[in-house]
N, C-alpha and C positions, 0 to 999 in steps of 0.2 A: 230235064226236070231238076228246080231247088234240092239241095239236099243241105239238111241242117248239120255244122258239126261244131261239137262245144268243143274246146281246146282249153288242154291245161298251160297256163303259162307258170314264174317262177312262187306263185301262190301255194302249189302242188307242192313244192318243198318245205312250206311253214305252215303247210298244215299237217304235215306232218305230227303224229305218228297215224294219223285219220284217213291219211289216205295211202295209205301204205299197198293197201287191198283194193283203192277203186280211184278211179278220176274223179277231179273234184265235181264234176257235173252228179255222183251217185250219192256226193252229201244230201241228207233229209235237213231243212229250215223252214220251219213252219209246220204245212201238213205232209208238203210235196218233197222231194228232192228237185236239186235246183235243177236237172234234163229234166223233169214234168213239169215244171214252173214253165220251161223254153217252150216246149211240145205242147201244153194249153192255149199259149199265149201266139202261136205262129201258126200251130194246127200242123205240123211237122215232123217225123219220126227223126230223134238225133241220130249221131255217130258221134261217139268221144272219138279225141285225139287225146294221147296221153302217153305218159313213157313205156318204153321198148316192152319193157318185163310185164307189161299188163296188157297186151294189143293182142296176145292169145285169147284171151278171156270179154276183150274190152275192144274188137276191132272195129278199126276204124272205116266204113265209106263212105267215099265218094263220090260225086256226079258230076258231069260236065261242066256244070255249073253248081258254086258253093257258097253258104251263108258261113262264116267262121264268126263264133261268139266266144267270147273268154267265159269260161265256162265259173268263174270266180263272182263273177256280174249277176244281178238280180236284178229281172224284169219288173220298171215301171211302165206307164201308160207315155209320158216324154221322151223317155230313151226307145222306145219301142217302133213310136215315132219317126225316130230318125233311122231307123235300124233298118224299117221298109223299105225307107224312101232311095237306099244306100244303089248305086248300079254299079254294073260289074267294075273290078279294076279300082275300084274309092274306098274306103276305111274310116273309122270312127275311132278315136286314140282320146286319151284323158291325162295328160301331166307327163309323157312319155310311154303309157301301158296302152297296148293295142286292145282294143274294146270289140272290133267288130269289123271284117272284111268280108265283103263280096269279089270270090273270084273264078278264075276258071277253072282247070286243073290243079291240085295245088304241088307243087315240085316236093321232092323226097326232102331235100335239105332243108323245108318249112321250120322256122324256130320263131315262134311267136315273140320272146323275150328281145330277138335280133331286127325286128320288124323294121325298118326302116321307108318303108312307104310313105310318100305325100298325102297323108289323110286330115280330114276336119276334124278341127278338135273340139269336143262335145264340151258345153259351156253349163249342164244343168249339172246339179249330186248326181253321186251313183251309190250305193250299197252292195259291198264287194265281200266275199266270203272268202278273207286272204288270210287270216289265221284261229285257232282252233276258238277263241273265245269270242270272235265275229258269228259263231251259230246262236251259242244262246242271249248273247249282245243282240241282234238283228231278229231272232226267234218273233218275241210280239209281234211287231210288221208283218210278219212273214205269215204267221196263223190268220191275220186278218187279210191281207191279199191273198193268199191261198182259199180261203173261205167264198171270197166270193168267185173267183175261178170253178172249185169243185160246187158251187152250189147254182152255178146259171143257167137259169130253164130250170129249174129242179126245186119240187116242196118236201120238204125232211118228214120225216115220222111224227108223230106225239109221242112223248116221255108220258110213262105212266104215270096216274095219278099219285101215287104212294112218293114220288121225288118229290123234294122241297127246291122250285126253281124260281132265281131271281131273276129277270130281264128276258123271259123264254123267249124272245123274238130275235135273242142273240144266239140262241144255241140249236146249230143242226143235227140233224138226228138223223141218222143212213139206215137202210134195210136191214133187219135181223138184230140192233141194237136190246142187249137186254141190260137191263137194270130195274132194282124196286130202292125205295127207303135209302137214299144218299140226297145228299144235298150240294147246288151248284148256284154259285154265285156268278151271271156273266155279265152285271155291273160294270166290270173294269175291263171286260175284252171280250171277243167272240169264245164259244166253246163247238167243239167239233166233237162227235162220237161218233167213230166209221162202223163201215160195214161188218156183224156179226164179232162187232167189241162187246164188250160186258164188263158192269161196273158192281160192283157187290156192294152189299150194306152197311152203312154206319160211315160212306167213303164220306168226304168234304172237300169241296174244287175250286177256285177261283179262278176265273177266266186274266187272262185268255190261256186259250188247253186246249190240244186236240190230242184225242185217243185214236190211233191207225184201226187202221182193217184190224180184227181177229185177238187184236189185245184184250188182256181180262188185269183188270185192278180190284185185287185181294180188300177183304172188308178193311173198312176202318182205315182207311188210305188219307194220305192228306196233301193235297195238292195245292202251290201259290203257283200265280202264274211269272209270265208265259214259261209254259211245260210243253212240250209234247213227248209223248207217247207212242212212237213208230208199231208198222203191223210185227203182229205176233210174236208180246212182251207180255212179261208177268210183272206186275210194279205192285208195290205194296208200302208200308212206312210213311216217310213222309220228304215228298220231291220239292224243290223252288228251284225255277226258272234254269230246268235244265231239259237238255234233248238226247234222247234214246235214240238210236239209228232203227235199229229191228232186230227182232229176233233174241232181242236180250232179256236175261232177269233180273228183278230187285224184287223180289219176293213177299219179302218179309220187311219188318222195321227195320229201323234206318234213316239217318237221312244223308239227302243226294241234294247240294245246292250249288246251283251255277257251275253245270259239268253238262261235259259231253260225254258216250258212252257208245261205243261201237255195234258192231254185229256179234252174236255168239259169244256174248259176257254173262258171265254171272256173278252176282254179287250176294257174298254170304249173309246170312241173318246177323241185323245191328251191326252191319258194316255203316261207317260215318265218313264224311267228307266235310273237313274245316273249308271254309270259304270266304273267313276273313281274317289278318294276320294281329295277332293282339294287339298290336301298336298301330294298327289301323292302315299300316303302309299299304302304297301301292306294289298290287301282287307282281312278282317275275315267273317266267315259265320258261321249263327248257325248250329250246328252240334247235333243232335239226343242222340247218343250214349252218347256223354260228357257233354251233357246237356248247355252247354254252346257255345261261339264263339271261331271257330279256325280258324288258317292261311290258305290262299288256295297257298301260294307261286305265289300268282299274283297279278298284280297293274289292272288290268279290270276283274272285275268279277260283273256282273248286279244284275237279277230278276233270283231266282229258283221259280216257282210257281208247287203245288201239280194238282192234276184233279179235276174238278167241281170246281175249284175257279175261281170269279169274282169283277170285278172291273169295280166303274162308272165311268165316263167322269174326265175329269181332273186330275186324280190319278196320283201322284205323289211317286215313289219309289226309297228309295235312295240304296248307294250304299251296296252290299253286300245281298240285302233283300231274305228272305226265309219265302214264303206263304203255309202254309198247304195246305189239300186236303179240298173242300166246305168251302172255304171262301169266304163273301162277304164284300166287302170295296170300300168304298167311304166317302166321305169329305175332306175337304182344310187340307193341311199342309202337309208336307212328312209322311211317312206311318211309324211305326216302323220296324224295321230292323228283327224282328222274330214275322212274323203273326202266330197263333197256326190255325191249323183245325178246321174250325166248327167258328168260328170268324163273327160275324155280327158289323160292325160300321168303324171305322178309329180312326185319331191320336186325335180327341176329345172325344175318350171313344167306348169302346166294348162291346157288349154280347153274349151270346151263340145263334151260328145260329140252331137255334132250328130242330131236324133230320124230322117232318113232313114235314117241310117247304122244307129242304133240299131235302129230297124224290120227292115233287112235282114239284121241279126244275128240277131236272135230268132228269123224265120223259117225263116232254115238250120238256126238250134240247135234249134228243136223239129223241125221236119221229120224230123231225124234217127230222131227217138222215135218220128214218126207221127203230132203232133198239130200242129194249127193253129191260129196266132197270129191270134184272132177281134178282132172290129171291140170288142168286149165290153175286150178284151186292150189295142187300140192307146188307145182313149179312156183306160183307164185310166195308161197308160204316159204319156199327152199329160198330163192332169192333174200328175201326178208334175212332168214337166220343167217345168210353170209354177209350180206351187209350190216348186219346188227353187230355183228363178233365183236367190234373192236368197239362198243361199247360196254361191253360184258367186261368189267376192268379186273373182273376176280378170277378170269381162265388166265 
C-alpha cells in the first residue's frame, strides 16, 4: 500500500524560528496546513519526515511502497499531474531541489538536500513555503485553493440576515458559525468561516479571510486581506495580510501586518507591529542558517513570532522583527529586531526565560484548550533552549 510522506528538506532551517516545534508540512497557508493541502488533494494520510529531535512527537511511516513530497511544495492541478503519473525508482526535481520521489523502502541515510538521482525535471512554477514571509506572501492563493478543496460536494450555511455582505457567493459558511451585525467584503477574494467560529459585532473584513474552526473575533475587529485566522484564536484590533497558526491571541486592539504568528502566543493589548521601514527600503530578517540578516525581496514584511512566545501590553515591534519560540517581552521602547528563544525582558535589558517557568506556562496555556503538554512537547522545548543558548548573547 502507497504511503504519503512529506519530507523536510534545507527550507526547515529558513523557516525557522516556525518550525522550530513542527515539520514544515504542519505549517497553516491559506485555510489548510500544507499535510492537508497533500491529504485532500491525493486522498492520503501523510507521515512527515523531519529532524531527529521532532520524530518523537512527528513519527515518521513507512510502507513498502512510498510517495516522498518536499513538504515546502504547494499543490497545483499541473504539478499534481505529474506527481501521479511518477513510478517507482523516478523523481521530479526543479533547479536542483528534489520535489517528489516514488520509491520503495527508503534507506536510513535518506537526506533529501543530497538527492542525487536521475529524475525529470519539472518545466511549470511551483509555490514553495521556503521562508517565513512565503506564508503570508502565498496566503491569498492559498485561501482560494483551499476554499474549493474544503468546499466540494458541500453547500455552506446562510449568514444571518443582520450581516452587511458583499459578493455572498464568495463567502462559505460551515456548521455552528455564529455571527449577527458585521460587515464582509468578499469583492476581492473568497471568505471562509469554519466550523463553530464566531464573529462579534461592529467586526469589518475584506476578503480574501478565512476564520478556522472554533475562532471567536472580538467586536469591532478589522480585517484587510488575505488573513487568516487559524482554529481556536481570539483576534481583535486590527490584522492585514497576516497568518495565525492556532491556538493564539490577539485579543484586543492593535495592529498585526504582514506577520506570522505561531501556536500558544499571546499578544498584549495595543501591541503594534511596523511593517514598513521609513525610508521605504527593502525589509531584512534574521535568518537561522546565516546567522545573520537577509533580504526578503519586499518592502512589507512585519512580526515572525515562534510558539509559546508572549508579549505585554503596549509592545512595540519594529519592522522586519523575528521572536523565537517561549519568549516573554515587555517594556517601552521598540523591541530588537532578532528576539532569541527563551528571552525574558525587552529593549531595556534580557535574561534567560528560565525552562521551569517556561514548562509552567505552557501547561496553564494549553490546559485552557484541554490539551496536555506531553513529555513528546517538554523534550522538544528542552532541545530548543540548548540550541538557542548561544544566541542569548547577554548569559
Amino acid at each position: 500500500m502507497m504511503q504519503l510522506i512529506l519530507f523536510d528538506d534545507h527550507s526547515w532551517d529558513n523557516l525557522l524560528p516556525l518550525t522550530f516545534t513542527r515539520p514544515v508540512s504542519g505549517l497553516r497557508v491559506g485555510i489548510l496546513t500544507i499535510a492537508e493541502k497533500w491529504e485532500k488533494e491525493l486522498q492520503m494520510k501523510h507521515s512527515p519526515l523531519t529532524r531527529d529531535y521532532l520524530s518523537g512527537k512527528f513519527p515518521m511511516k513507512q510502507g513498502t511502497e512510498n510517495l516522498l513530497i518536499n513538504a515546502s511544495l504547494l499543490p497545483d492541478g499541473d504539478l499534481l499531474g505529474v506527481i501521479r503519473s511518477l513510478r517507482e525508482g523516478e523523481s521530479l526535481q526543479k533547479e536542483g531541489r528534489l520535489l517528489a520521489l516514488h520509491s520503495g523502502r527508503i534507506p536510513e541515510n535518506f537526506r533529501p538536500d543530497d538527492f542525487t538521482g536521475n529524475g525529470m525535471e519539472y518545466p511549470g512554477e511551483i509555490s514553495l513555503v521556503d521562508y517565513p514571509w512565503k506564508i503570508f506572501s502565498l496566503n491569498g492563493q492559498e485561501i482560494e485553493a483551499d476554499l474549493m478543496r474544503v468546499k466540494a460536494g458541500r453547500a455552506g450555511r446562510e449568514l444571518s440576515h443582520t450581516v452587511r455582505a458583499i459578493q455572498p457567493e464568495n463567502i462559505f459558511v460551515e456548521e455552528g458559525f455564529k455571527g449577527e451585525h458585521f460587515t464582509v467584503n468578499a469583492s476581492g477574494g473568497a471568505v471562509y468561516l469554519g466550523k463553530e467560529s464566531e464573529i462579534m459585532e461592529g467586526t469589518t473584513i475584506r476578503g480574501p479571510f478565512a476564520l478556522c474552526e472554533g475562532s471567536t473575533v472580538k467586536m469591532g475587529a478589522k480585517f484587510y486581506g488575505p488573513t487568516t485566522i487559524g482554529p481556536w484564536c481570539k483576534v481583535g484590533g486590527e490584522i492585514n495580510n497576516s497568518v495565525i497558526q492556532a491556538n493564539s491571541n490577539k485579543a484586543h486592539d492593535g495592529y498585526l501586518g504582514n506577520a506570522v504568528i505561531g501556536e500558544w502566543c499571546n499578544l498584549g493589548a495595543d501591541t503594534n507591529n511596523s511593517n514598513l521601514k521609513n525610508n521605504y527600503a527593502e525589509v531584512k530578517i534574521w535568518n537561522y542558517p546565516q546567522k545573520t540578516y537577509i533580504p526578503t525581496g519586499r518592502q512589507f514584511c512585519g512580526l515572525i513570532m515562534g510558539d509559546h512566545s508572549k508579549c505585554g501590553i503596549n509592545t512595540m515591534f519594529n519592522t522586519g522583527t523575528v521572536v523565537g519560540v517561549s519568549a516573554n517581552i515587555f517594556g517601552p521602547g521598540f523591541q530588537n529586531n532578532f528576539i532569541p528563544s527563551f528571552s525574558w525582558g525587552g529593549a531595556g535589558g534580557m535574561t534567560t526565560y528560565k525552562m521551569e517557568k517556561v514548562l509552567e506556562t505552557a501547561r496553564l496555556v494549553m490546559e485552557r484548550r484541554e490539551i496536555d503538554l506531553t513529555e513528546e512537547d517538554v523534550s522538544i522545548l528542552q532541545y530548543i533552549f540548548d540550541y538557542s543558548e548561544g544566541f542569548r548573547k547577554w548569559n
